[in-house]
C-alpha positions as CSV (number, residue, x, y, z in Angstrom):
1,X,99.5,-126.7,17.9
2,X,100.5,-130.2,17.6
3,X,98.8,-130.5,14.2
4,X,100.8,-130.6,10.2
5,X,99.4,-127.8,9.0
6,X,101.1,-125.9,11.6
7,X,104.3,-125.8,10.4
8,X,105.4,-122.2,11.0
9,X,106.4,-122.0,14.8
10,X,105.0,-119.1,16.2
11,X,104.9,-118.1,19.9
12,X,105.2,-115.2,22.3
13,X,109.1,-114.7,21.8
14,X,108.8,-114.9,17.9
15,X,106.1,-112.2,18.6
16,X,108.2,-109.8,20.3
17,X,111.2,-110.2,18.3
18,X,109.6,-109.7,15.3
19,X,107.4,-106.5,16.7
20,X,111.1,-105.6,17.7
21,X,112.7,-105.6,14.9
22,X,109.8,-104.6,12.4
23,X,110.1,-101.5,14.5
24,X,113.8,-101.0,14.3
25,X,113.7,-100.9,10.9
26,X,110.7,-98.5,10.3
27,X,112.7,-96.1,13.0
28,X,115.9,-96.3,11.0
29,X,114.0,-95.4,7.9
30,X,112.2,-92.4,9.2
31,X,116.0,-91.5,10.7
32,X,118.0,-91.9,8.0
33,X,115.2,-91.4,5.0
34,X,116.2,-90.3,1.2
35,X,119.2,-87.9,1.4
36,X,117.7,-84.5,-1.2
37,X,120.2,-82.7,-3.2
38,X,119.4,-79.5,-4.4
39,X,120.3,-77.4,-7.8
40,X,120.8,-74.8,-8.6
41,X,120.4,-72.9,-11.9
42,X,121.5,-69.5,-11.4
43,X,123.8,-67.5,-14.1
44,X,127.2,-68.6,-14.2
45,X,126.7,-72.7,-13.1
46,X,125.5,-75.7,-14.6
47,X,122.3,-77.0,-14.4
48,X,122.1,-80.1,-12.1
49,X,125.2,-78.7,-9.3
50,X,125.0,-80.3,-6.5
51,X,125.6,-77.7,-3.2
């Protein structure tokens, strides 16, 4: 621990807040995810309306 090559300071409470916040954002992208628009083609609209 008291060496150079350890230069990156890593201990318990860097564990946990990155665990923390590497989950966060994996639950906020499985919430929110891509947003889908549909079309629709049928007689009388344009291709590529968005409802």
């Amino acid at each position: 621990m008291d060496s150079a090559a350890n230069f990156v300071p890593v201990n318990t409470a860097d564990n946990w807040l990155h665990f923390a916040l590497g989950s966060a954002m994996i639950a906020l992208g499985l919430l929110l995810g891509r947003r889908t628009t549909t079309t629709d083609t049928a007689p009388g609209t344009t291709p590529g309306t968005v409802r």
